[in-house]
Each structure stands twice: as structure tokens, then as C-alpha cells.
C-alpha positions as CSV (number, residue, x, y, z in Angstrom):
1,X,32.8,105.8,47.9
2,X,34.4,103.9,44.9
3,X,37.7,103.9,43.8
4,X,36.7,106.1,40.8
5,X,35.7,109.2,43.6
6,X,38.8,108.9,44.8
7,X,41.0,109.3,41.9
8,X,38.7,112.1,41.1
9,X,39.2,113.9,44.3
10,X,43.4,113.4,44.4
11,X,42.5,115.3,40.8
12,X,41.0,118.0,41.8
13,X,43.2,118.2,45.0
14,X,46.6,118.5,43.1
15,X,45.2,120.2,40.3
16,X,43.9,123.3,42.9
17,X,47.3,123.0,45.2
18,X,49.7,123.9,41.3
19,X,49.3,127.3,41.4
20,X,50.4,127.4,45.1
21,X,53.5,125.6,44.7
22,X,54.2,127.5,41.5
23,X,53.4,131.0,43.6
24,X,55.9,129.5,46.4
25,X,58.5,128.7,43.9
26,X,58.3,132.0,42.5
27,X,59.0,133.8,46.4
28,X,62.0,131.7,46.8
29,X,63.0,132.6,43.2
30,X,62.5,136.5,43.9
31,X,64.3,136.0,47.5
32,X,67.3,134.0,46.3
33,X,68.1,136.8,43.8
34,X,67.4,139.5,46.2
35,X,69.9,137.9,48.3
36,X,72.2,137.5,45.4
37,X,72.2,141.4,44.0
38,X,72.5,142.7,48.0
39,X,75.7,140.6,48.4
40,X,76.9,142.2,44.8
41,X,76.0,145.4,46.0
42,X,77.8,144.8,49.3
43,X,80.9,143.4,47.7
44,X,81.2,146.4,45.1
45,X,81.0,149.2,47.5
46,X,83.6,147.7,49.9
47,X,86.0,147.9,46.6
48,X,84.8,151.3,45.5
49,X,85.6,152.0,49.0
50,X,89.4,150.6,49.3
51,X,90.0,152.0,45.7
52,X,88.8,155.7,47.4
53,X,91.1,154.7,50.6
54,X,94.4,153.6,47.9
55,X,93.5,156.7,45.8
56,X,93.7,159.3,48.6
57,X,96.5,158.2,50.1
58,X,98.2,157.9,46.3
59,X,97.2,161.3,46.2
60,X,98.7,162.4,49.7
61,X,102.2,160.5,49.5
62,X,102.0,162.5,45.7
63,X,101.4,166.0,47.3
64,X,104.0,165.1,49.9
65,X,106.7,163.9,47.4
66,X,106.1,167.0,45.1
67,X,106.3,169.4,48.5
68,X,109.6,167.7,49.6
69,X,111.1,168.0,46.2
70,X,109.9,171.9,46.2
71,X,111.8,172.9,49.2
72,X,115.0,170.7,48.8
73,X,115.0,172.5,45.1
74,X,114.5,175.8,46.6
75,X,117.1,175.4,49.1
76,X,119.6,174.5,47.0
77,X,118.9,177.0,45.2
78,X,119.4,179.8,47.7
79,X,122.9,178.3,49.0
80,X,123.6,178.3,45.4
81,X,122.8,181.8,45.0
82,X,124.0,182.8,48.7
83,X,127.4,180.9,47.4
84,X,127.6,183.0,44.2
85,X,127.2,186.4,45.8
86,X,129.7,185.7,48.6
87,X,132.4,184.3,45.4
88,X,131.6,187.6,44.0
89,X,132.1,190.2,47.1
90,X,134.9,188.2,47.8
91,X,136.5,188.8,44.0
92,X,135.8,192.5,44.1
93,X,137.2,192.8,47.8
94,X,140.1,191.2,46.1
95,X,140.4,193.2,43.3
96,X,140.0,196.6,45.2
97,X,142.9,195.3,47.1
98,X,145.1,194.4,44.5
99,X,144.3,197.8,42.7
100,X,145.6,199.4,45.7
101,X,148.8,197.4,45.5
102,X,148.9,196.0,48.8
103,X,148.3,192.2,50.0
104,X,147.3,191.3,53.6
105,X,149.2,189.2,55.3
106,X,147.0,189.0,58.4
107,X,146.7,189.6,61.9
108,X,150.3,189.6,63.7
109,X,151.5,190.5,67.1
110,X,153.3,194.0,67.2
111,X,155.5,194.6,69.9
112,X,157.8,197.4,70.8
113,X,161.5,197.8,71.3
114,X,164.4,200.6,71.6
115,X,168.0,200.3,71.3
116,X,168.5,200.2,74.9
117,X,170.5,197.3,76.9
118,X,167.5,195.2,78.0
119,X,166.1,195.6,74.5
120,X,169.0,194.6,72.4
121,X,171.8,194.0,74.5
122,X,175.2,195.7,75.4
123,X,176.6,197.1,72.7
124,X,173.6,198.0,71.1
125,X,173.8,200.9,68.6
126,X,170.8,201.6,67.1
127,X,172.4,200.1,63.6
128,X,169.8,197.1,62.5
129,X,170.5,194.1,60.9
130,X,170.5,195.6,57.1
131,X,173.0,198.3,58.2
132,X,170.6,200.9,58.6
133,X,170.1,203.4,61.2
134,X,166.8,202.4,63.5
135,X,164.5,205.3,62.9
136,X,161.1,204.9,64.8
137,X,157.6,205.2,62.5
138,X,159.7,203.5,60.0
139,X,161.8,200.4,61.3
140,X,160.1,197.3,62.6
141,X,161.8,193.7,63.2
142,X,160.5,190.8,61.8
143,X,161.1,187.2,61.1
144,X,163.0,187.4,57.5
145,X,161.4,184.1,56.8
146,X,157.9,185.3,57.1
147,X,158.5,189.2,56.2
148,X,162.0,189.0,53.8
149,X,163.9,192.5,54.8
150,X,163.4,195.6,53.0
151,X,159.6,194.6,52.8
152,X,157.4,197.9,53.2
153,X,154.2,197.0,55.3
154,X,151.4,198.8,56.4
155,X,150.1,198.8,59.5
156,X,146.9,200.6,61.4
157,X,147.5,203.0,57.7
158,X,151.0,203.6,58.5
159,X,153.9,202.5,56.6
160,X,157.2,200.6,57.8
161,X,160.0,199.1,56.3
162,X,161.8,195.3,57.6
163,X,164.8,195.9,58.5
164,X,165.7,194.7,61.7
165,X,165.5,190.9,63.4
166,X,166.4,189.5,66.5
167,X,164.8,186.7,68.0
168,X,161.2,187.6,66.4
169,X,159.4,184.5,65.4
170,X,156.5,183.7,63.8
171,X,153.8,186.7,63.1
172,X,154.8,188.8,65.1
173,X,156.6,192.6,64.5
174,X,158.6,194.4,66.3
175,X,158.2,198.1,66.4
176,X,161.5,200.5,67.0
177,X,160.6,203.3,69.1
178,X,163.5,205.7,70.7
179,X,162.8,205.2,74.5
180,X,162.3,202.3,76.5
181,X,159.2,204.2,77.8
182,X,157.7,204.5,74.7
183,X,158.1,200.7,74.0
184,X,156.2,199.3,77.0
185,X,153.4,201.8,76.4
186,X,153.1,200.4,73.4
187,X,152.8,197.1,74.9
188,X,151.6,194.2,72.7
189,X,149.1,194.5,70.1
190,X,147.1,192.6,67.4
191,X,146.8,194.3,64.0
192,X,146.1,193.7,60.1
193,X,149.3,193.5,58.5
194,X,149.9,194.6,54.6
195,X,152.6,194.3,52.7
196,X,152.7,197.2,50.3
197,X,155.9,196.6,48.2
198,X,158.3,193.4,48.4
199,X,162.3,193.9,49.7
């Protein structure tokens, strides 16, 4: 074979192989951009998928917030309201009181005495400290500093006038009765005091 065959043949050779090559370049072509748009793809849904993730829990903290706010309004609210109403009782019990003219004092001690020796001593003559005459269901003793003398008071819904003392301190009354018996069945009590009129 001469070197003309030859030629011709590595001519016909690469001439028939070009369309292979070309077909071959053409798959890697097609594969290389599959690859390409499936890692776009991948990438994209992975953010779709943390913006989803950030919106929901935007969304929860949001509803969360709002809800908090709600109660801590509403609460305030009610003590604000409880507050009011409680102001206002308070004014009108006030005012009823007032109306009736008499002031509490509050809750003393009431004792009981008589004008007998262990009571008030030797010499004791039923005469109080004022110079009145002790007359039980009106006289009580009291400490002039707390209850000045000549103060009427109410007490239980009955009515007494200060006008006795003697050794009485603090809140705490002492009722005049005639006997000693009648004093210790009295005994010691607790009672709302009033003060009706001023000595």
C-alpha cells in the first residue's frame, strides 16, 4: 500500500469518528448542566426552607408577645377596676358614717369597775374625776389622752359619756356598773368604739 492509501484511509477514519466525538461532547454538555440546575434546585429549596423555619417561628414569638401583652393589659385592668370599686364603697361607707355623725375609733378593750374598795380604793365615793356622780349605762373611764372627758361614745349601740380615769391606758374603757358582781360578769371585752359627739 502507498503512502497515498494511507493518507486516504486516516481521512476517512477521522472524518467517520466527528460526529462521535461531537455526540460525546454533547452528553457531557447535557450532564454538566444537569448537574448544575440539581445543585440550584437543591440550594434554593434549603433557603425556601430556613426562610419557612425563621418565618414560623417570627410568627410564634409574634403570637406569644401579642398574648402576653393581652393578659398583663387585662390584668391591670381588673386591679384597676377592683381598686376603683373598693375606693368607692369605702367613700360611701364613709359618708354614711359621717351622715350619722359618729366616727369610729376602733376596737378597744372594755372592762368593768364599781365604786367599791378593790375597784377604786378607800375612800371611794362614786364621784368621778369630772365631779360627776358615777351612774352605770352612762359613765365609762378612759385614758383623757386618747378619749378627752365629756366625749359621748357609742358602744355595742349604746351611748356613754368620759368621765372617769384612773390608771386606764391605751384603748381600753372602763365601764361603771353599781356592784362588784356585776363588774366581773362583765369581764373583759373587745368592741367597736364610736365617738358620737366631742367633750
Amino acid at each position: 500500500m502507498n503512502s497515498k492509501s494511507k493518507l486516504r484511509l486516516r481521512f476517512r477514519w477521522r472524518r467517520d469518528e466527528g460526529p462521535k466525538i461531537l455526540v460525546t461532547i454533547l452528553l457531557m454538555f447535557f450532564v454538566i448542566c444537569h448537574s448544575i440546575l440539581l445543585t440550584v434546585l437543591i440550594l434554593a429549596s434549603d433557603k425556601v426552607n430556613v426562610n419557612t423555619e425563621t418565618t414560623e417561628t417570627t410568627v410564634e414569638t409574634t403570637i406569644e408577645t401579642t398574648f402576653e401583652t393581652t393578659i398583663e393589659t387585662t390584668v391591670e385592668t381588673t386591679t384597676l377596676t377592683t381598686t376603683e370599686t373598693t375606693t368607692e364603697a369605702t367613700s360611701e361607707t364613709t359618708t354614711e358614717a359621717t351622715t350619722e355623725g359618729a366616727v369610729q375609733l376602733g376596737v378597744f378593750e372594755i372592762t368593768g369597775y364599781c365604786p367599791c374598795e378593790k375597784c377604786c380604793g378607800k375612800g371611794a365615793r362614786g364621784i368621778t374625776a369630772t365631779g360627776t356622780k358615777a351612774t352605770a349605762g352612762r359613765t365609762i373611764a378612759v385614758n383623757p389622752n386618747v378619749i378627752p372627758y365629756g366625749t359621748k361614745v357609742r358602744i355595742n349601740g349604746q351611748e356613754f359619756i368620759a368621765e372617769d380615769t384612773g390608771g386606764v391606758k391605751g384603748n381600753v374603757i372602763d365601764m361603771y356598773f353599781d356592784t362588784h358582781d356585776e363588774a366581773l360578769s362583765w369581764g373583759r371585752k373587745h368592741e367597736v368604739v364610736e365617738m358620737v359627739e366631742v367633750g
